[in-house]
MARNUKE-974686 format. One record per residue: residue number from 1; residue in three letters; x, y negated, z negated of N, C-alpha, C in turn. Coordinates in steps of 0.1 Angstrom, whole numbers. Layout:
N
ATOM  num  residuo   n_xx   n_yy   n_zz  ca_xx  ca_yy  ca_zz   c_xx   c_yy   c_zz
ATOM  NUM      Ala      X      Y      Z      X      Y      Z      X      Y      Z
...
This chain:
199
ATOM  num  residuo   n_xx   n_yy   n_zz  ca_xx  ca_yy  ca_zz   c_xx   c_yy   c_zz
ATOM    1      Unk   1953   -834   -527   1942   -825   -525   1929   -831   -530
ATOM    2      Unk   1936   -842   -544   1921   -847   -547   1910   -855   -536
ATOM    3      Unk   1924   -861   -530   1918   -874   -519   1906   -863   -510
ATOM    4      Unk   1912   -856   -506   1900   -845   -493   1882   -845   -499
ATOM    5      Unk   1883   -845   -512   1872   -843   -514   1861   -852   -510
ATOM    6      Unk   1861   -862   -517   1855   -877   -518   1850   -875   -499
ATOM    7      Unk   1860   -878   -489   1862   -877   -477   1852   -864   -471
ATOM    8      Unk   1853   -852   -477   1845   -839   -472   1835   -844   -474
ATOM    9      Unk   1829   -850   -491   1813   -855   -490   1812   -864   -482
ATOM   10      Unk   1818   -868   -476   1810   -884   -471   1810   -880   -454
ATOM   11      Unk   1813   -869   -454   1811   -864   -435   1798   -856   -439
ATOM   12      Unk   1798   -848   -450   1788   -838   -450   1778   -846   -451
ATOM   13      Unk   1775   -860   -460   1767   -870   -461   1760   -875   -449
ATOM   14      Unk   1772   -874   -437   1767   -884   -423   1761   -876   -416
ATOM   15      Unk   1766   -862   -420   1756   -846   -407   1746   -848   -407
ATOM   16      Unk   1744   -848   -427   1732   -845   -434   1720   -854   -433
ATOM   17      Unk   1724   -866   -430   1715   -877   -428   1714   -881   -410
ATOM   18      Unk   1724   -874   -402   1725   -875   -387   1707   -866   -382
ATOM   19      Unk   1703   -860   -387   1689   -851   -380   1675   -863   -382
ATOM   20      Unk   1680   -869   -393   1668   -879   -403   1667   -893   -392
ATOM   21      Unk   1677   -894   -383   1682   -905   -376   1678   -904   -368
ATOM   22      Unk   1677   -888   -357   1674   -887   -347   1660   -878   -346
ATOM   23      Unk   1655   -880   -354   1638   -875   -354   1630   -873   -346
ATOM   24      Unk   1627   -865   -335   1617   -864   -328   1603   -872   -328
ATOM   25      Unk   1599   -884   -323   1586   -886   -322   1574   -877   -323
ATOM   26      Unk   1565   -879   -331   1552   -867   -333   1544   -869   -319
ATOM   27      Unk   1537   -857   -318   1533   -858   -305   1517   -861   -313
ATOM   28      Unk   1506   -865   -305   1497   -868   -302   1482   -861   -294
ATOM   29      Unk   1474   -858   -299   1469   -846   -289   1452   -849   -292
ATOM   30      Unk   1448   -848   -275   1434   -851   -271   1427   -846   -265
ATOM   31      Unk   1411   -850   -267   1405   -838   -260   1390   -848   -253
ATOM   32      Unk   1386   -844   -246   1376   -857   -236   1362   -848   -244
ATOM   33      Unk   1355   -855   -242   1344   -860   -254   1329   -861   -246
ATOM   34      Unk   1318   -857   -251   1306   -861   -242   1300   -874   -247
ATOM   35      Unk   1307   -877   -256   1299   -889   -270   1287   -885   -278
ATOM   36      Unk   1278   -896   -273   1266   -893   -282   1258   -884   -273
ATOM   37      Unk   1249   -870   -283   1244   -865   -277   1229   -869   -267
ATOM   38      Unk   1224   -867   -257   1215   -877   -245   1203   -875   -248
ATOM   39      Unk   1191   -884   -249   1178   -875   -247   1174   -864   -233
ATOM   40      Unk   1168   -851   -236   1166   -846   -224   1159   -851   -217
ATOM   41      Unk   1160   -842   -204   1144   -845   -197   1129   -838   -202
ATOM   42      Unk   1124   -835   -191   1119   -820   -192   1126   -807   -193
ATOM   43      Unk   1120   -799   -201   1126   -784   -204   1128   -781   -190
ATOM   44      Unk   1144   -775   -182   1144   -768   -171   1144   -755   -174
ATOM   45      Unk   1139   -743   -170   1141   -728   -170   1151   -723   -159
ATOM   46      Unk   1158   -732   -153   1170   -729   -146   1181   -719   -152
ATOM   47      Unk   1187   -714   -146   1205   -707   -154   1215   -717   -143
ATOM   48      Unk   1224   -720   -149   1233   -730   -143   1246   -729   -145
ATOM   49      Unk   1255   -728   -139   1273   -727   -136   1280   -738   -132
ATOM   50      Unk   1286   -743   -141   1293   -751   -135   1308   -749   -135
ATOM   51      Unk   1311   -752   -122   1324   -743   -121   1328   -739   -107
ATOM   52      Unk   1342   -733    -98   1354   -740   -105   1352   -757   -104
ATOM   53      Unk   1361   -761   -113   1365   -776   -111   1379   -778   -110
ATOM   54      Unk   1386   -782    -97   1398   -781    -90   1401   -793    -92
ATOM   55      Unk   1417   -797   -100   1422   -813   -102   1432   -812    -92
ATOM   56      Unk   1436   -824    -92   1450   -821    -82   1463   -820    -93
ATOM   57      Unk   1474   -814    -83   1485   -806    -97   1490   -817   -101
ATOM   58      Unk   1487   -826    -97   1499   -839   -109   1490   -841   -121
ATOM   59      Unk   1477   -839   -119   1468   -838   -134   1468   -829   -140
ATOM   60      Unk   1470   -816   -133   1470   -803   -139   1483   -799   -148
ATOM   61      Unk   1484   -807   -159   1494   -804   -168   1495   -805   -183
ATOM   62      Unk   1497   -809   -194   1496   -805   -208   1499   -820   -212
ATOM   63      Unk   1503   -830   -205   1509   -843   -205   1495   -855   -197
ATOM   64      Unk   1496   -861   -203   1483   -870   -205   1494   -879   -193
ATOM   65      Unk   1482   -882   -184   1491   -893   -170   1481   -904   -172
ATOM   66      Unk   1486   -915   -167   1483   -928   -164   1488   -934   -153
ATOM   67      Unk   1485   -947   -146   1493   -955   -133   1493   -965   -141
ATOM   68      Unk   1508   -969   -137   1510   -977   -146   1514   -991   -129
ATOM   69      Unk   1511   -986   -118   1504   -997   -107   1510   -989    -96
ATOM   70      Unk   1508   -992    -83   1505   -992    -73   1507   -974    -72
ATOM   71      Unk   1519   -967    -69   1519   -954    -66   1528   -948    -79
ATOM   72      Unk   1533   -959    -88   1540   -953    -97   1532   -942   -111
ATOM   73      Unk   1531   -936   -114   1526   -927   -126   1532   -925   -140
ATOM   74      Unk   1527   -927   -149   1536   -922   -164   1527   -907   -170
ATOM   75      Unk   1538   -899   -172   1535   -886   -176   1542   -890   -191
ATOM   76      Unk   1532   -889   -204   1533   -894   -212   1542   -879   -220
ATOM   77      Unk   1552   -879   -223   1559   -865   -235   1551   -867   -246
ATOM   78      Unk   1546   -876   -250   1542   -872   -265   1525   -875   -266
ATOM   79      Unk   1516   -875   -260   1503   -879   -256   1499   -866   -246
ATOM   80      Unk   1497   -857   -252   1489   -849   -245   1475   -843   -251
ATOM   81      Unk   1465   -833   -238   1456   -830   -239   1461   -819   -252
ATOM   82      Unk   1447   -815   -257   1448   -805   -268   1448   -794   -259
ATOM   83      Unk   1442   -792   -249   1443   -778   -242   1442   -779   -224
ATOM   84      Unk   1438   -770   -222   1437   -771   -209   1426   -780   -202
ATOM   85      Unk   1434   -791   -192   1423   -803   -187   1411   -800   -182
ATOM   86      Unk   1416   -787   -172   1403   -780   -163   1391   -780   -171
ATOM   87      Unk   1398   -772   -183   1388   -764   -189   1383   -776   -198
ATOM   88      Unk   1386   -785   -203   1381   -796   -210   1368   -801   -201
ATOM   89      Unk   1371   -806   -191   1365   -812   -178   1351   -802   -178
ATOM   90      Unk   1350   -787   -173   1338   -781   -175   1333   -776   -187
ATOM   91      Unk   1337   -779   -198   1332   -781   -212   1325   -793   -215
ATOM   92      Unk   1330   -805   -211   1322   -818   -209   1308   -819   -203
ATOM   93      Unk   1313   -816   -189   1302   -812   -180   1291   -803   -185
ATOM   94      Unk   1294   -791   -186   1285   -784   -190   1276   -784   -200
ATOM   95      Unk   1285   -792   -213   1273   -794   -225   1261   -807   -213
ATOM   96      Unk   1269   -813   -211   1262   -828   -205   1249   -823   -199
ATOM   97      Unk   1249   -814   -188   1243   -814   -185   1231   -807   -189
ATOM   98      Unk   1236   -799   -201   1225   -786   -205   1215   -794   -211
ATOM   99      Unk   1222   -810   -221   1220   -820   -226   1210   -828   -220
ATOM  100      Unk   1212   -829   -204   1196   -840   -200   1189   -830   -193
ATOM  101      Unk   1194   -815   -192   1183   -806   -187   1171   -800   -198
ATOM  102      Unk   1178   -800   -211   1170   -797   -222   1177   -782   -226
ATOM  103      Unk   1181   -773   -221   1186   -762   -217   1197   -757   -224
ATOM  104      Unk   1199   -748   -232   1213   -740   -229   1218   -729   -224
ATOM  105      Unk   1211   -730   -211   1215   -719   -200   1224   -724   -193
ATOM  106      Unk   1233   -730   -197   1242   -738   -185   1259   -736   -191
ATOM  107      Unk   1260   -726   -184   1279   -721   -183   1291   -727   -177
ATOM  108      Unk   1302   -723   -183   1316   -728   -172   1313   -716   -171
ATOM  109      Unk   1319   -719   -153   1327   -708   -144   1340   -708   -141
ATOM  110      Unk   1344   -696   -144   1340   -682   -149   1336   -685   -159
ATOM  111      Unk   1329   -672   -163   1325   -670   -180   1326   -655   -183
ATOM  112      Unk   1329   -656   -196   1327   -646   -206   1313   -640   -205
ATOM  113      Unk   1301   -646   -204   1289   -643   -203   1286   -639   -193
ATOM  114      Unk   1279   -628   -190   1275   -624   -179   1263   -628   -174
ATOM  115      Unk   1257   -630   -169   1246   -636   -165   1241   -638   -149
ATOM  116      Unk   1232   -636   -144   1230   -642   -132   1223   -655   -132
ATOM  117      Unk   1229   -663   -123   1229   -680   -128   1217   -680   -114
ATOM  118      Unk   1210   -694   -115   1205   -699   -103   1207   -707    -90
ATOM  119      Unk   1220   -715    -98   1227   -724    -89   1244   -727    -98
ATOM  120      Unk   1255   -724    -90   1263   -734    -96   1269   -743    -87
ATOM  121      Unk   1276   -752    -97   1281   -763    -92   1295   -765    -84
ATOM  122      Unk   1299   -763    -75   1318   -765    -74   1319   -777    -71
ATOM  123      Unk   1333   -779    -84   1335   -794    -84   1347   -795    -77
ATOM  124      Unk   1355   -808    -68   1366   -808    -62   1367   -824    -69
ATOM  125      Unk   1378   -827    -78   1380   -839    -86   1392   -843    -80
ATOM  126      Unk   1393   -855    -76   1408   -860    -64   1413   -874    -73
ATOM  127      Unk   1411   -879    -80   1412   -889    -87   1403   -888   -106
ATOM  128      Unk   1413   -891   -110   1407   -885   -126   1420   -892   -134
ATOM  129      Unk   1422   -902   -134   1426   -916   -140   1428   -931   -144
ATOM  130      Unk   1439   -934   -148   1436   -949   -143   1444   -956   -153
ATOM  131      Unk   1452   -970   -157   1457   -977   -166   1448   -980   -176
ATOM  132      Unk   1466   -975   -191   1459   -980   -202   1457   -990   -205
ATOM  133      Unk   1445   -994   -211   1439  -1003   -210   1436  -1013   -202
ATOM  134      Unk   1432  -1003   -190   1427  -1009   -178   1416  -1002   -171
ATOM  135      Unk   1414  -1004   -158   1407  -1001   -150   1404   -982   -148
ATOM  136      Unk   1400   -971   -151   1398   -957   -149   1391   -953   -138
ATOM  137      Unk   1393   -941   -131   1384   -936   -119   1379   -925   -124
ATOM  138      Unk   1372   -925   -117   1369   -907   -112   1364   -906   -103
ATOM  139      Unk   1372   -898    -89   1367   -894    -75   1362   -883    -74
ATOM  140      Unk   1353   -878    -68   1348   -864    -68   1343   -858    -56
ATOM  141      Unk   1342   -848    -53   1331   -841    -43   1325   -828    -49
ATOM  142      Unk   1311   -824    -50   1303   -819    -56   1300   -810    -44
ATOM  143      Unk   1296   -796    -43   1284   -790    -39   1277   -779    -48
ATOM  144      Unk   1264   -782    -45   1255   -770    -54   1251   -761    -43
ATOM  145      Unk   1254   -744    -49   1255   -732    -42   1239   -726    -47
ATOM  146      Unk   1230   -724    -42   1223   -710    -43   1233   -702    -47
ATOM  147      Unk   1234   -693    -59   1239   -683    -60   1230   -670    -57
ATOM  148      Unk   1216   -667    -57   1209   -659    -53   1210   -656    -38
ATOM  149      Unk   1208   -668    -32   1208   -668    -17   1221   -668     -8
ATOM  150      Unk   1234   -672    -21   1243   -678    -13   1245   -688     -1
ATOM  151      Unk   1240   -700     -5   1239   -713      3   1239   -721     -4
ATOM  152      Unk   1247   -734      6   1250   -744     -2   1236   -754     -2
ATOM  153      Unk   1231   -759    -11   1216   -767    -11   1221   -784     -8
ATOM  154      Unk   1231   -784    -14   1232   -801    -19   1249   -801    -17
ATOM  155      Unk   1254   -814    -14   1268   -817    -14   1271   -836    -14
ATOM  156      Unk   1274   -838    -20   1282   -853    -24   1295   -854    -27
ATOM  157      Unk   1295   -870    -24   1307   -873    -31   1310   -888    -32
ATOM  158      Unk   1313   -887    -50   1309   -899    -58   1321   -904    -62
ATOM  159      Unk   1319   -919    -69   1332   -925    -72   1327   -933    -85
ATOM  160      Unk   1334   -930    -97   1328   -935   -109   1338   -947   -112
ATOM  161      Unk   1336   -959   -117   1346   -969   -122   1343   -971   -136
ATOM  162      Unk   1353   -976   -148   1351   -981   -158   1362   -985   -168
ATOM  163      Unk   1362   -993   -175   1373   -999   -184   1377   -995   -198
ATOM  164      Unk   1388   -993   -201   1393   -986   -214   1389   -998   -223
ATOM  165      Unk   1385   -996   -233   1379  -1006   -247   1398  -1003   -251
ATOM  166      Unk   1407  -1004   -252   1419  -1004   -258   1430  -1000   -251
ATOM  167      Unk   1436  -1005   -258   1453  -1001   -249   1460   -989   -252
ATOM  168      Unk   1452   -985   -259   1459   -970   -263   1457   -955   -253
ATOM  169      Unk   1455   -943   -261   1454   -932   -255   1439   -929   -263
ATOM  170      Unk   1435   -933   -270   1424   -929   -280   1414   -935   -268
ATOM  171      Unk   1414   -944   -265   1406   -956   -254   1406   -951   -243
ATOM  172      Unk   1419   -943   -239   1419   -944   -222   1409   -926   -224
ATOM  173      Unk   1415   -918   -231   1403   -906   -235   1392   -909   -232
ATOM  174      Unk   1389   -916   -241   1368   -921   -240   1369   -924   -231
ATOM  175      Unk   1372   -934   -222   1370   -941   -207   1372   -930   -196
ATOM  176      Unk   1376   -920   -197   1375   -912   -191   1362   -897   -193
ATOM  177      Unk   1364   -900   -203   1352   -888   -205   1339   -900   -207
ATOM  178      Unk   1335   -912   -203   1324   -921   -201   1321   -917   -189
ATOM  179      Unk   1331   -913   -176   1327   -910   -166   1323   -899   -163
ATOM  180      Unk   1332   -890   -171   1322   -875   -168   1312   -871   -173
ATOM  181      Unk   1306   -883   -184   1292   -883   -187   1281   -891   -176
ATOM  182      Unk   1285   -898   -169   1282   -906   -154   1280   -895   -145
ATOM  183      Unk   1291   -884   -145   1290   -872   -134   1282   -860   -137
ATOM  184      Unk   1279   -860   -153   1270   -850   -157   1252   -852   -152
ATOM  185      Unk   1254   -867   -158   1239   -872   -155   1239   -872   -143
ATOM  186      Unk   1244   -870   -136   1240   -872   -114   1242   -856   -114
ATOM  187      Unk   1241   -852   -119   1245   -836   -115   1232   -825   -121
ATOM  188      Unk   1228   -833   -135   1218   -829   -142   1201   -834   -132
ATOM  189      Unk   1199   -847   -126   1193   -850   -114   1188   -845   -105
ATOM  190      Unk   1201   -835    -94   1195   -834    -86   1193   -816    -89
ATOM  191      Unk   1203   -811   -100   1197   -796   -103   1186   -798   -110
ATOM  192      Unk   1179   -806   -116   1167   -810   -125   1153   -805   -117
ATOM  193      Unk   1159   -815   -100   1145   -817    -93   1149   -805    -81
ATOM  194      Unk   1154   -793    -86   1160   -779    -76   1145   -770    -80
ATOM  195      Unk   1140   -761    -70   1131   -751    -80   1140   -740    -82
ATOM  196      Unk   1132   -730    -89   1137   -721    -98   1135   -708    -84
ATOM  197      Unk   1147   -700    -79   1150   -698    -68   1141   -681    -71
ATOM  198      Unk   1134   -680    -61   1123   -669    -60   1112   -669    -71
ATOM  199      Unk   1108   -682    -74   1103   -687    -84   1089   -694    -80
């Protein structure tokens, strides 16, 4: 009976140290960034919406992606956004642009705020990646709506390029939010030089 004992610790020993072994990796969590804040332009007296902004569903998820080459993709498990990408995306945008308009009349759409806006923006984003520590995109098509008049005034569609400073996720972040400060300033432009509708 003595022998069992010795034997019972040393299983309860292996359980007990079996969880310590198999540890779950910490997850990691990000959020896209405008950087440094821009000089304005001139004061606009515009109200401005930016919003919706439509990803495609392989981006639309809680898991940070990359190409890792030609059609292959890595959906990273432990590298994700802090919240929702959409909503990161017209958070970016919208400070950006309130930022070279001078302005803080400039909302996501939807909003909480009610307001009647002057013009908003619908964004269609088809490309919004790229390898770590490599090469990043951002493909886009833009139109600006009259929302008073209901008509569309302006419509593009742009292609931003730029390179991650690092091989990490901290790097490929900023290289991607570099571009949607690229898409703010072209957006802040041509709503800048819009007049102020019944104005």
């Amino acid at each position: 009976m003595s022998r069992r004992h010795p034997l019972l610790a040393a299983i309860l020993a292996v359980v007990w140290l079996l969880p310590a072994c198999t540890t779950t990796p910490q997850a990691n969590f990000y959020t896209l960034d405008t950087g440094d804040r821009v000089p304005p332009g001139a004061p606009s007296q515009l109200i401005v919406a930016i919003g919706p902004v439509d990803l495609p569903q392989y981006l639309d998820r809680p898991h940070i992606v990359s190409r890792t080459g030609g059609n292959r993709l890595r959906v990273d498990e432990f590298n994700r956004w802090a919240g929702s990408l959409e909503e990161d995306v017209t958070r970016v945008l919208t400070r950006r642009v309130g930022d070279r308009l001078g302005t803080l009349r400039v909302y996501g759409y939807p909003s909480r705020v009610v307001v009647d806006t002057d013009y908003r923006v619908a964004i269609d984003v088809r490309v919004f990646e790229g390898a770590l520590g490599g090469e990043v995109v951002l493909e886009t098509s833009w139109a600006v709506l009259d929302d008073r008049a209901g008509r569309v005034v302006q419509t593009r569609q742009v292609s931003y390029r730029g390179v991650a400073q690092g091989d990490g996720y901290d790097a490929y972040a900023a290289a991607l939010s570099a571009l949607l400060g690229q898409l703010g300033d072209d957006l802040a432009a041509v709503i800048g030089g819009l007049p102020r509708p019944g104005g």
